[in-house]
mmCIF entry with sequence, helices, sheets and N, C-alpha, C, O atoms, coordinates in Angstrom:
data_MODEL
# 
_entry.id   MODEL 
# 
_entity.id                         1 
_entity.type                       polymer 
_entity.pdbx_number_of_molecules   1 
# 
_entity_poly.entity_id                      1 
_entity_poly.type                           'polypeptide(L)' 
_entity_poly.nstd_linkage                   no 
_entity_poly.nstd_monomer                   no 
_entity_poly.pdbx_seq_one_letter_code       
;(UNK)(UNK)(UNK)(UNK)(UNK)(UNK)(UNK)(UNK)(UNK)(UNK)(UNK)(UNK)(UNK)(UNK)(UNK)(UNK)
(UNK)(UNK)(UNK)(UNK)(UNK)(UNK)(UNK)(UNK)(UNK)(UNK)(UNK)(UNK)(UNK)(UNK)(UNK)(UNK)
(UNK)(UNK)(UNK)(UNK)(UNK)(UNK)(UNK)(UNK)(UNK)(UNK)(UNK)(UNK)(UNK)(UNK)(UNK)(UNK)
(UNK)
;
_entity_poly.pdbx_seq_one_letter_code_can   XXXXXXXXXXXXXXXXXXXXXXXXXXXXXXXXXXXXXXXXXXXXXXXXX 
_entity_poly.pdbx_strand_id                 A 
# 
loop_
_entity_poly_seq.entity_id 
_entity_poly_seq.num 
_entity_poly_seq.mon_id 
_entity_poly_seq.hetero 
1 1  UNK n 
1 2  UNK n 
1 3  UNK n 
1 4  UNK n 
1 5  UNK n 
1 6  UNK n 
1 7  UNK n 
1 8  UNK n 
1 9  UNK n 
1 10 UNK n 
1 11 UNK n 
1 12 UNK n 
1 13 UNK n 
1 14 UNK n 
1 15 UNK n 
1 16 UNK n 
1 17 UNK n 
1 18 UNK n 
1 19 UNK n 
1 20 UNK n 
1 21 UNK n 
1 22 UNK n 
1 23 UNK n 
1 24 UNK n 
1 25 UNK n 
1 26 UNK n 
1 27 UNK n 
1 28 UNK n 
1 29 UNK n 
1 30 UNK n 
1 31 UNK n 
1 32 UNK n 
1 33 UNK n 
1 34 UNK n 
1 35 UNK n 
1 36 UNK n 
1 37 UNK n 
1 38 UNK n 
1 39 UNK n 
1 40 UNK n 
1 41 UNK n 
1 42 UNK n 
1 43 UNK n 
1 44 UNK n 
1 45 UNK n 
1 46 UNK n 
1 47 UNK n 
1 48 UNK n 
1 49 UNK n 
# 
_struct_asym.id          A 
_struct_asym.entity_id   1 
# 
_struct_conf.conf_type_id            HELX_P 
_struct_conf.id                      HELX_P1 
_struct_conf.pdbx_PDB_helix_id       AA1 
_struct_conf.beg_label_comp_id       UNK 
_struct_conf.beg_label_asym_id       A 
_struct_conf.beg_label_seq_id        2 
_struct_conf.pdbx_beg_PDB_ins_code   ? 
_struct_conf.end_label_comp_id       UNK 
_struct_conf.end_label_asym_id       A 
_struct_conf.end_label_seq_id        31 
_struct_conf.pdbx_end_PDB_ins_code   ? 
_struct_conf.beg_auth_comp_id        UNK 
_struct_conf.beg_auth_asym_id        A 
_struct_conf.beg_auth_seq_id         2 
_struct_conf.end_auth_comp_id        UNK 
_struct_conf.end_auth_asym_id        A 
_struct_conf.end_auth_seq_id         31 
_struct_conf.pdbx_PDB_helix_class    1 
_struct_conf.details                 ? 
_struct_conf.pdbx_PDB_helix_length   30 
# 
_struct_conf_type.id          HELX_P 
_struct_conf_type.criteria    ? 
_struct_conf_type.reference   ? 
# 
loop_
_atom_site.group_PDB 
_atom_site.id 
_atom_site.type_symbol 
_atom_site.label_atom_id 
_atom_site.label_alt_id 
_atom_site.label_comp_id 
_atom_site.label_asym_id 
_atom_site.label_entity_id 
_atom_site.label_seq_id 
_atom_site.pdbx_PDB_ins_code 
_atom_site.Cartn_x 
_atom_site.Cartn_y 
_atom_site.Cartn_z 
_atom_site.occupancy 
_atom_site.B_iso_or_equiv 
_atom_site.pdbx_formal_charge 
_atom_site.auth_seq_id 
_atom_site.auth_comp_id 
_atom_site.auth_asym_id 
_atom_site.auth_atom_id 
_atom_site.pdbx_PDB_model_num 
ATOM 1   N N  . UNK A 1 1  ? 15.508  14.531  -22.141 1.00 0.00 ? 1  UNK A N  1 
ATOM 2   C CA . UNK A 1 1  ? 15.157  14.551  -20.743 1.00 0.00 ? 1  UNK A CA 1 
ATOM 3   C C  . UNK A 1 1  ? 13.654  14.465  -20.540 1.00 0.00 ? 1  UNK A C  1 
ATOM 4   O O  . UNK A 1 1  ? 13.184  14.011  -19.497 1.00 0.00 ? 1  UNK A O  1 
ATOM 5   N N  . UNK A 1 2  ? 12.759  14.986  -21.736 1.00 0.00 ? 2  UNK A N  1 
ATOM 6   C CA . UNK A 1 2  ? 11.463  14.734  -21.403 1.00 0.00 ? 2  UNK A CA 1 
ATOM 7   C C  . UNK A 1 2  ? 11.015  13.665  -20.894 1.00 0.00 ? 2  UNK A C  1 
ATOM 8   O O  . UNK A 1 2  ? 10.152  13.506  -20.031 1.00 0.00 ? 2  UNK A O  1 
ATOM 9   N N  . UNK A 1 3  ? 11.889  12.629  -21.696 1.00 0.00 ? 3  UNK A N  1 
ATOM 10  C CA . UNK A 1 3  ? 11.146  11.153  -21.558 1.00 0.00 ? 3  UNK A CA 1 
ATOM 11  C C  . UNK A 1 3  ? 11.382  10.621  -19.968 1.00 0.00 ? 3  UNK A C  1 
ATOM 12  O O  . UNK A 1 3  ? 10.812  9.569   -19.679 1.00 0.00 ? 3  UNK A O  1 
ATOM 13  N N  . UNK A 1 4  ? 12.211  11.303  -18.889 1.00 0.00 ? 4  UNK A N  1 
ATOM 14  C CA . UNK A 1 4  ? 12.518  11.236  -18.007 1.00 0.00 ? 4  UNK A CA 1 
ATOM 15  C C  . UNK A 1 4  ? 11.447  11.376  -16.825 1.00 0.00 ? 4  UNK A C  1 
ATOM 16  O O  . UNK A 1 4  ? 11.095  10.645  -15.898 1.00 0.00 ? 4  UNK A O  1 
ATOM 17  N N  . UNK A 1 5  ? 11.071  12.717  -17.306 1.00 0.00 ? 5  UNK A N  1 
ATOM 18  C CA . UNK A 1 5  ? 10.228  13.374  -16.511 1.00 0.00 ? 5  UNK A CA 1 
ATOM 19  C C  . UNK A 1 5  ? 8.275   12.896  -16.541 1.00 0.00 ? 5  UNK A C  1 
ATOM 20  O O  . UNK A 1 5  ? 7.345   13.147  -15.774 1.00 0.00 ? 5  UNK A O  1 
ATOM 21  N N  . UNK A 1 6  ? 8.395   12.096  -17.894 1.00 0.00 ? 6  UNK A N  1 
ATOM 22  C CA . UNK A 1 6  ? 7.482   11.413  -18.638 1.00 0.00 ? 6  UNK A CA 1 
ATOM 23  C C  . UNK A 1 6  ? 7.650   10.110  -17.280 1.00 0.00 ? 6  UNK A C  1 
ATOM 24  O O  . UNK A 1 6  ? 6.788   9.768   -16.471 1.00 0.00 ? 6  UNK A O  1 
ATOM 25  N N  . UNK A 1 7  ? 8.512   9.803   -17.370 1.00 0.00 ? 7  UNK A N  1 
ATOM 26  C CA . UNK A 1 7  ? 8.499   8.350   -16.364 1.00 0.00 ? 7  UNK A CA 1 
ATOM 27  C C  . UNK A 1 7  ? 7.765   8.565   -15.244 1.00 0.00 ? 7  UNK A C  1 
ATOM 28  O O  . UNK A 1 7  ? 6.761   7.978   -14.840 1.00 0.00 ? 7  UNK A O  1 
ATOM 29  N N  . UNK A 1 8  ? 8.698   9.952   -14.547 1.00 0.00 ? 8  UNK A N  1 
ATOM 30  C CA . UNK A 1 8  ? 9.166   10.337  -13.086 1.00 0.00 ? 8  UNK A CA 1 
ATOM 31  C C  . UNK A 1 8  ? 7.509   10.458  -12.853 1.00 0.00 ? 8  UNK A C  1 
ATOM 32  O O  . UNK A 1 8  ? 7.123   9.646   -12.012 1.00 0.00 ? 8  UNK A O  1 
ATOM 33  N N  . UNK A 1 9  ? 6.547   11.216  -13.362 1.00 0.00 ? 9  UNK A N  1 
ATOM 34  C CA . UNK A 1 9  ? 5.178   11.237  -13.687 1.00 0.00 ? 9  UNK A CA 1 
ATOM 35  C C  . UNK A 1 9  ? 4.167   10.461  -13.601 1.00 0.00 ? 9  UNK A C  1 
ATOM 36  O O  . UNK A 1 9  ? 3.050   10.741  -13.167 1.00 0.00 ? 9  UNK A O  1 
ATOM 37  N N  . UNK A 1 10 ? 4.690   9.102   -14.171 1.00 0.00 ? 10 UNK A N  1 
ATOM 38  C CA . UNK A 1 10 ? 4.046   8.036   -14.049 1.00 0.00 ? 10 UNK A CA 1 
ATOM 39  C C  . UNK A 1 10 ? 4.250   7.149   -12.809 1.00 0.00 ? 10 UNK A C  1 
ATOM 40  O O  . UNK A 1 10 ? 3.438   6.534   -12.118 1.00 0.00 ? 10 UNK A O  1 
ATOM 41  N N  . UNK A 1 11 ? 5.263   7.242   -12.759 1.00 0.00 ? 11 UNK A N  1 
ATOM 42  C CA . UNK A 1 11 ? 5.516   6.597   -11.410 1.00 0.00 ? 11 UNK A CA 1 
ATOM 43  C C  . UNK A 1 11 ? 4.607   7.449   -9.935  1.00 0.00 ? 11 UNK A C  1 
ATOM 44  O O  . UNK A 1 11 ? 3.956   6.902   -9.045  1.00 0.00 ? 11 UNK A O  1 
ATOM 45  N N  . UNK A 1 12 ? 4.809   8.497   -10.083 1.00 0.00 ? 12 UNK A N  1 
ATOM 46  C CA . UNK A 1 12 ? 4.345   9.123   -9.288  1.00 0.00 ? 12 UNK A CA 1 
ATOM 47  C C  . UNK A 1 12 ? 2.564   9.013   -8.924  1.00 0.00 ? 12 UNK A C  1 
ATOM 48  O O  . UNK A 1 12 ? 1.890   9.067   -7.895  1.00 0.00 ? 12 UNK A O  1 
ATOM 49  N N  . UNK A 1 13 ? 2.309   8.848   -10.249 1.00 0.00 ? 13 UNK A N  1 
ATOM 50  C CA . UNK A 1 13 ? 0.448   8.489   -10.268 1.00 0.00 ? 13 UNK A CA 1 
ATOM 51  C C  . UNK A 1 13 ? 0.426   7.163   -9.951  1.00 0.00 ? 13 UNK A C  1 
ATOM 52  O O  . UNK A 1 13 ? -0.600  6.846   -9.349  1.00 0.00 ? 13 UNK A O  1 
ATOM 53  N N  . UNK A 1 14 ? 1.339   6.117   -10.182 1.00 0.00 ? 14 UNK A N  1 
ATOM 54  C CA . UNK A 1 14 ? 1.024   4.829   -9.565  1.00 0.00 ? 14 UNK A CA 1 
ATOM 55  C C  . UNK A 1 14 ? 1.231   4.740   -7.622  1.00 0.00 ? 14 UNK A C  1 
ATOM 56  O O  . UNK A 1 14 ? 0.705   4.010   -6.782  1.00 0.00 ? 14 UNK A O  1 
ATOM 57  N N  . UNK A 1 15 ? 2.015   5.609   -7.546  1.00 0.00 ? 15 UNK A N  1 
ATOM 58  C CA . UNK A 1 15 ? 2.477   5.625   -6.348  1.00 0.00 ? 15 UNK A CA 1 
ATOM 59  C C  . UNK A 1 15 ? 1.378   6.364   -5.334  1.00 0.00 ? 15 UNK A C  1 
ATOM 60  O O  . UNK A 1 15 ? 1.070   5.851   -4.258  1.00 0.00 ? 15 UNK A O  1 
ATOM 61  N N  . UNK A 1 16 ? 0.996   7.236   -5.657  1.00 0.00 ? 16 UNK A N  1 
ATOM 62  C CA . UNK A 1 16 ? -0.355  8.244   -5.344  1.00 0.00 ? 16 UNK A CA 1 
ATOM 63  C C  . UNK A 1 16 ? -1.501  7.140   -5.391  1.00 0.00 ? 16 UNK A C  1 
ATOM 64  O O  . UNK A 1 16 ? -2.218  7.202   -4.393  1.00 0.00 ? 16 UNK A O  1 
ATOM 65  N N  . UNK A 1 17 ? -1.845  6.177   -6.267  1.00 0.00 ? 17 UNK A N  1 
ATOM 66  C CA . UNK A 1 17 ? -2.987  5.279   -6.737  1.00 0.00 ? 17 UNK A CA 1 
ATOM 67  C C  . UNK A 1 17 ? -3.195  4.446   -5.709  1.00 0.00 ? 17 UNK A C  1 
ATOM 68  O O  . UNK A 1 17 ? -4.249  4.251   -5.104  1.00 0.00 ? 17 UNK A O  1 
ATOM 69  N N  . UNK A 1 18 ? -1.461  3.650   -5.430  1.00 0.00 ? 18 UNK A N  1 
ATOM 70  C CA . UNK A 1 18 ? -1.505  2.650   -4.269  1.00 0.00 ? 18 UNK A CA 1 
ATOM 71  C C  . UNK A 1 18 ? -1.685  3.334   -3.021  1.00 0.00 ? 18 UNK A C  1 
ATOM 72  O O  . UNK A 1 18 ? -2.244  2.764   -2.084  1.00 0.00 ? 18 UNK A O  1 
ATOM 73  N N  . UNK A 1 19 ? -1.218  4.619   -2.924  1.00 0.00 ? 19 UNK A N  1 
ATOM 74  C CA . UNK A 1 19 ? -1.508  5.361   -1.317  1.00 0.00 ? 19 UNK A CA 1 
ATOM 75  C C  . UNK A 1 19 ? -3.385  5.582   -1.180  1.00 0.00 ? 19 UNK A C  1 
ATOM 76  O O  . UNK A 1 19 ? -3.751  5.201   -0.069  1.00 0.00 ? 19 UNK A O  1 
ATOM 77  N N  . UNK A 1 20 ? -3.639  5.693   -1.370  1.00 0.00 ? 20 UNK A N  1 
ATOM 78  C CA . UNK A 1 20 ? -5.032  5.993   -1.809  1.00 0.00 ? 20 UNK A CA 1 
ATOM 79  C C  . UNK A 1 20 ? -5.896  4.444   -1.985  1.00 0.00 ? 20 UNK A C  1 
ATOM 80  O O  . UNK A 1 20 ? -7.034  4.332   -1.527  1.00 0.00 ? 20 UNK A O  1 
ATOM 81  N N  . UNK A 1 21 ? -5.350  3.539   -2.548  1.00 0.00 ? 21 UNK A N  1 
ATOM 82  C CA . UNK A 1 21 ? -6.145  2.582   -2.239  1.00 0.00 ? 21 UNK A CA 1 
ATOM 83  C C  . UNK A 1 21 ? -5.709  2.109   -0.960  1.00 0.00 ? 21 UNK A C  1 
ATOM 84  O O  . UNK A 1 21 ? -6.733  1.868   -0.320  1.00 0.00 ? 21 UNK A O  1 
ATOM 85  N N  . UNK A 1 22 ? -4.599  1.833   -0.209  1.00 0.00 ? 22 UNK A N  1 
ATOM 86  C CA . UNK A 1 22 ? -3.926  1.423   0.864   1.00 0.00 ? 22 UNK A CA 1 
ATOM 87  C C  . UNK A 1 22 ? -4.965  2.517   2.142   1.00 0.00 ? 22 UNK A C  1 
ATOM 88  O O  . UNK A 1 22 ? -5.280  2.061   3.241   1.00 0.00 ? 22 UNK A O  1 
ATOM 89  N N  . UNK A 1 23 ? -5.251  3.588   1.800   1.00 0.00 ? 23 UNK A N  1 
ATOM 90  C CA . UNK A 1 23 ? -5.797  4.328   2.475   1.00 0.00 ? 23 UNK A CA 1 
ATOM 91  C C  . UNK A 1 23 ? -7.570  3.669   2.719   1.00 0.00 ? 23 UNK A C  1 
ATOM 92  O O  . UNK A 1 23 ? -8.283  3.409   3.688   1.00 0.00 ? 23 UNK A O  1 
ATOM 93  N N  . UNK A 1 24 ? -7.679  3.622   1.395   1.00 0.00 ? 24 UNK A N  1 
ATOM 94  C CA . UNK A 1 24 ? -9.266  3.173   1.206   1.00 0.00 ? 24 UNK A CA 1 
ATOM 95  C C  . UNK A 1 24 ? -9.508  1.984   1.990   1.00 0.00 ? 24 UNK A C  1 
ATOM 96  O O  . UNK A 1 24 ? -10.632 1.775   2.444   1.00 0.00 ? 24 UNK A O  1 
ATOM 97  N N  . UNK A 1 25 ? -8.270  0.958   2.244   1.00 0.00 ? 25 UNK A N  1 
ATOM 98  C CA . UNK A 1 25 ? -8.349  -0.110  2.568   1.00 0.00 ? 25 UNK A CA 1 
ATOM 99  C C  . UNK A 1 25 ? -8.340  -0.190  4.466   1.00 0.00 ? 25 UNK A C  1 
ATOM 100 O O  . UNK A 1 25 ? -9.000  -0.814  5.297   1.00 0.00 ? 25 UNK A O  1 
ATOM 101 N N  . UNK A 1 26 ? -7.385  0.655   4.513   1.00 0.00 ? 26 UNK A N  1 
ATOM 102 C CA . UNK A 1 26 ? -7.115  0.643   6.037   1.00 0.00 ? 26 UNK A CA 1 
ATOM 103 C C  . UNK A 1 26 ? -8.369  1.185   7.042   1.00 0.00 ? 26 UNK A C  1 
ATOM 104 O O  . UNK A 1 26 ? -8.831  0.755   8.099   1.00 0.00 ? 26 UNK A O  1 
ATOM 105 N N  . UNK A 1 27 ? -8.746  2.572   6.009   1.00 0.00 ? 27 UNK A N  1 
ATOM 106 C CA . UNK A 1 27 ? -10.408 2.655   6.832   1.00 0.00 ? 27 UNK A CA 1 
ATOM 107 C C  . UNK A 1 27 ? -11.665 1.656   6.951   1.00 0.00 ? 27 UNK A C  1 
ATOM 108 O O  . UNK A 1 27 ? -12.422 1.536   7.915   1.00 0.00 ? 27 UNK A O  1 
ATOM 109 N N  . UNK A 1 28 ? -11.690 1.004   5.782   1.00 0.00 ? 28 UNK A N  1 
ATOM 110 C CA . UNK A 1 28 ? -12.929 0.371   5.414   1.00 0.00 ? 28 UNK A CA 1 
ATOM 111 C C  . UNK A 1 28 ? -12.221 -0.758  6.872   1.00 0.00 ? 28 UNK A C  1 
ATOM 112 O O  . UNK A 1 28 ? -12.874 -0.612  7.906   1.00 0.00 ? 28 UNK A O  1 
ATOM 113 N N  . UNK A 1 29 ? -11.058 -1.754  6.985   1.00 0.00 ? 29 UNK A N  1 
ATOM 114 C CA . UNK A 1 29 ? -10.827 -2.497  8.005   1.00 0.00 ? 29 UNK A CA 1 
ATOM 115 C C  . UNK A 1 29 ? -11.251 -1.920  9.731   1.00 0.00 ? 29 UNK A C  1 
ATOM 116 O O  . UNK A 1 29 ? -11.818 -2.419  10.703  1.00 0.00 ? 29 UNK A O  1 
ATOM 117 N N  . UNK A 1 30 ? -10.644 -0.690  9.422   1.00 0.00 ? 30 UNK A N  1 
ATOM 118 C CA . UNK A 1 30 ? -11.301 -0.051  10.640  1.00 0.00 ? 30 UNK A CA 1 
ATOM 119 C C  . UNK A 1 30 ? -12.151 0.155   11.106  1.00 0.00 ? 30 UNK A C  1 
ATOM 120 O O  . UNK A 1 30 ? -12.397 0.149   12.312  1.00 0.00 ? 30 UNK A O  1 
ATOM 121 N N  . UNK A 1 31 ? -13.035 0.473   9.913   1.00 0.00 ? 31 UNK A N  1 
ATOM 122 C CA . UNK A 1 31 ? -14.881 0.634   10.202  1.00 0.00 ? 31 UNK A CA 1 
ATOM 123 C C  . UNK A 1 31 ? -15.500 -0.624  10.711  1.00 0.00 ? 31 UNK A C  1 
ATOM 124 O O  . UNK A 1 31 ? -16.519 -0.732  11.393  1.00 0.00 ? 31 UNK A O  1 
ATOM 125 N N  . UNK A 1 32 ? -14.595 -1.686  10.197  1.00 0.00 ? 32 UNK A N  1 
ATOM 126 C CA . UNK A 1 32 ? -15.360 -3.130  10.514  1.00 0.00 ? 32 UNK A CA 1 
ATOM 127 C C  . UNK A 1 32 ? -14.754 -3.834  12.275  1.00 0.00 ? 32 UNK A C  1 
ATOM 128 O O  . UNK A 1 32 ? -14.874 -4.925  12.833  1.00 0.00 ? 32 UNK A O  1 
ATOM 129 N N  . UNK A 1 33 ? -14.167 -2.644  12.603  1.00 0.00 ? 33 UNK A N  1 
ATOM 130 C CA . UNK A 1 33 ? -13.317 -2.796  13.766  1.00 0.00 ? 33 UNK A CA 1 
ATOM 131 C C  . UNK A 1 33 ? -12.692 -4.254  14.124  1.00 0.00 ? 33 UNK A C  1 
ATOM 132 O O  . UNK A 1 33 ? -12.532 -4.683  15.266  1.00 0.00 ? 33 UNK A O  1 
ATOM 133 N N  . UNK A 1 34 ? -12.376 -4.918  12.930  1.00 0.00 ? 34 UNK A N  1 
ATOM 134 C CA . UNK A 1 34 ? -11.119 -6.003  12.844  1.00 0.00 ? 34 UNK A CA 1 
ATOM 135 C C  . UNK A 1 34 ? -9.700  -5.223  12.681  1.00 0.00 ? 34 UNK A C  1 
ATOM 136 O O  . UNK A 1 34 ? -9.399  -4.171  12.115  1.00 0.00 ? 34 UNK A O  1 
ATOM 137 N N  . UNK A 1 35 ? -8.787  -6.408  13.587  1.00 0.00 ? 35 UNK A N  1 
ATOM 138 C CA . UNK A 1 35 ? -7.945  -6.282  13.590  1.00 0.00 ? 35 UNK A CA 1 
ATOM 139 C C  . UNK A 1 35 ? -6.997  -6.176  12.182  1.00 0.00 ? 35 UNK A C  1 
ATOM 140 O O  . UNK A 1 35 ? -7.281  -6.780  11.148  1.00 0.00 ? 35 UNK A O  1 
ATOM 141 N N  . UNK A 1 36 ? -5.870  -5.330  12.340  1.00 0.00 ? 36 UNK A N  1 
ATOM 142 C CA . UNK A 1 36 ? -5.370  -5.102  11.191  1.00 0.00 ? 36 UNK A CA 1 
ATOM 143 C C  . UNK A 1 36 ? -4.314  -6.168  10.652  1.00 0.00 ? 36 UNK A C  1 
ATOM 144 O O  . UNK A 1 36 ? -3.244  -5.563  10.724  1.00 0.00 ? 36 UNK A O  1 
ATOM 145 N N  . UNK A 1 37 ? -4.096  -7.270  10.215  1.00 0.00 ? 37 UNK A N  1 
ATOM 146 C CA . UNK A 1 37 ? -2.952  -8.001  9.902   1.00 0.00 ? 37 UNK A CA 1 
ATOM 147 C C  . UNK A 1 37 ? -1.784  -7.721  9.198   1.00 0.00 ? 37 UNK A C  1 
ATOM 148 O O  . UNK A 1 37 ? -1.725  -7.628  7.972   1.00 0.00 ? 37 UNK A O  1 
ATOM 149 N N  . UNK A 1 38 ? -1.148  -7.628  9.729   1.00 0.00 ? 38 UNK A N  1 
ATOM 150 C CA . UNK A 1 38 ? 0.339   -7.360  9.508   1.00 0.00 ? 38 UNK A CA 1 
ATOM 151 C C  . UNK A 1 38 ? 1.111   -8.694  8.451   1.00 0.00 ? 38 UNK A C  1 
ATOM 152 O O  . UNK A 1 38 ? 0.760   -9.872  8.385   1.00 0.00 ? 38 UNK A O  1 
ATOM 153 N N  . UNK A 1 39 ? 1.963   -8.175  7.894   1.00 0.00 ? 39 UNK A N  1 
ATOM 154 C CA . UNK A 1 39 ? 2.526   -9.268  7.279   1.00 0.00 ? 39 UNK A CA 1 
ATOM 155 C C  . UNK A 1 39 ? 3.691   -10.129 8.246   1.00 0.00 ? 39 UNK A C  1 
ATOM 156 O O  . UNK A 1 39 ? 4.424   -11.034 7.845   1.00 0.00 ? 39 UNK A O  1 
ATOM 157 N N  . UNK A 1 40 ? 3.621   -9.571  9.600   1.00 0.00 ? 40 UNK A N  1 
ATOM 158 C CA . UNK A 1 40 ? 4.585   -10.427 10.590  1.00 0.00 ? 40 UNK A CA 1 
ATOM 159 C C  . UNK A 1 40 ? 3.511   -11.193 11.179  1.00 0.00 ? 40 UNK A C  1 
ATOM 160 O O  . UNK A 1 40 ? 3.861   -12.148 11.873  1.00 0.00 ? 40 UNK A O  1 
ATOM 161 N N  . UNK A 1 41 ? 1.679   -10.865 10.982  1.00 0.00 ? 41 UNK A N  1 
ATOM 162 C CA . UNK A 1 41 ? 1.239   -11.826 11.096  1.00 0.00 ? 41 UNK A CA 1 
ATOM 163 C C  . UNK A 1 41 ? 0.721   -12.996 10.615  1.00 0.00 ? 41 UNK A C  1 
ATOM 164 O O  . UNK A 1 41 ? -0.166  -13.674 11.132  1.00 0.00 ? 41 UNK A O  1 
ATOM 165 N N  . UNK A 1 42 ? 1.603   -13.298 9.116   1.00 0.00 ? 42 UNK A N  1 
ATOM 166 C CA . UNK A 1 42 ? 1.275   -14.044 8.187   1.00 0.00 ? 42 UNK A CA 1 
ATOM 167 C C  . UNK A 1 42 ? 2.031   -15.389 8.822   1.00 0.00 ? 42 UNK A C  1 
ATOM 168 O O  . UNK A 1 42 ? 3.256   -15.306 8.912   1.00 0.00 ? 42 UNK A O  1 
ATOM 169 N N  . UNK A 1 43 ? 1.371   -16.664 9.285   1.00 0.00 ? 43 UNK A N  1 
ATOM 170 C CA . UNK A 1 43 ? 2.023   -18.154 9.895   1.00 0.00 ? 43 UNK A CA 1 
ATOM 171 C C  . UNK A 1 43 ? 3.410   -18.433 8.383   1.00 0.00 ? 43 UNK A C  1 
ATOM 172 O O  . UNK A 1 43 ? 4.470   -19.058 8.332   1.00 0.00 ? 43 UNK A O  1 
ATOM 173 N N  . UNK A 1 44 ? 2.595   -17.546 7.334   1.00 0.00 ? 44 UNK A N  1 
ATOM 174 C CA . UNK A 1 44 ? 4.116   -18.189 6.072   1.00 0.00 ? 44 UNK A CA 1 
ATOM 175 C C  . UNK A 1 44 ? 5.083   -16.861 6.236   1.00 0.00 ? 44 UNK A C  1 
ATOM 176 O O  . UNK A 1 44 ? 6.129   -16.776 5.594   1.00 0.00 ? 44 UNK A O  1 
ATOM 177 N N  . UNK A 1 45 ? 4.759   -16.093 6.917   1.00 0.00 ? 45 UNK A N  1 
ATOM 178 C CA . UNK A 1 45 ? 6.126   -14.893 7.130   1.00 0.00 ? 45 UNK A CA 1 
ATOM 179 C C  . UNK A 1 45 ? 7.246   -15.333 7.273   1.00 0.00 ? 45 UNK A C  1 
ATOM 180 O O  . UNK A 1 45 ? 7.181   -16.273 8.066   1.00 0.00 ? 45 UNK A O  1 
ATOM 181 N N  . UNK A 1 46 ? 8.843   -15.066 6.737   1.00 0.00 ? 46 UNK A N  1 
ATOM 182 C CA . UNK A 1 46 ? 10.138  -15.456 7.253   1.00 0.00 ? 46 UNK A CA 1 
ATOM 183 C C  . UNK A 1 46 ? 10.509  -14.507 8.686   1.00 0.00 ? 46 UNK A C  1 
ATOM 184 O O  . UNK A 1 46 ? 11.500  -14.651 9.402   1.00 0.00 ? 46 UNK A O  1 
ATOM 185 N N  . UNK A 1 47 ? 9.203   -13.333 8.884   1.00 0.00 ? 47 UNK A N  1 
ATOM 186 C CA . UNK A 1 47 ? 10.000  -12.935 9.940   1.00 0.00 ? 47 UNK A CA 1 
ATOM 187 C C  . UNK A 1 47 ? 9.261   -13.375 11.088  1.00 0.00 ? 47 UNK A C  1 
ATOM 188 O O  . UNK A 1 47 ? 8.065   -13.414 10.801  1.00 0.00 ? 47 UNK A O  1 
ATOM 189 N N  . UNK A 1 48 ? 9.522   -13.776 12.460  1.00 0.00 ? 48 UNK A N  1 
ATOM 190 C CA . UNK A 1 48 ? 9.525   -14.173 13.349  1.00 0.00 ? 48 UNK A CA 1 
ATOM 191 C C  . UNK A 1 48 ? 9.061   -12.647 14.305  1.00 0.00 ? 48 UNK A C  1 
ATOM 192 O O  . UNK A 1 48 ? 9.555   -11.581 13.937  1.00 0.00 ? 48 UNK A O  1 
ATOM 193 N N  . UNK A 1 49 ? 8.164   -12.671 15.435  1.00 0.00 ? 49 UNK A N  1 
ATOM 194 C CA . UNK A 1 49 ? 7.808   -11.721 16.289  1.00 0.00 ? 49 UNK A CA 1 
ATOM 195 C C  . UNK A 1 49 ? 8.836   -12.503 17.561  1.00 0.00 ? 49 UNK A C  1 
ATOM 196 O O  . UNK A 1 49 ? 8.905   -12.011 18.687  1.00 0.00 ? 49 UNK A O  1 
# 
């Protein structure tokens, strides 16, 4: 079971890594007071607004 919890661990620091850069990212856009783009505002998106 160690090797489980060994995973569960790792995953968890990647997951923490991307929140944290996603974080880093969303302020620094903000500071530059541009708009935030969405991936529904991507012209190659399949989803439609």
């Amino acid at each position: 079971m160690s090797w489980f919890s060994e995973f569960s661990e790792k995953a968890e620091n990647i997951l923490n890594t991307i929140d944290k850069n996603a974080a880093l990212a969303f302020n620094k856009q903000s500071k530059q007071n541009k708009p935030i783009q969405t991936f529904t505002d991507s012209p190659d998106s399949p989803i439609k607004k």
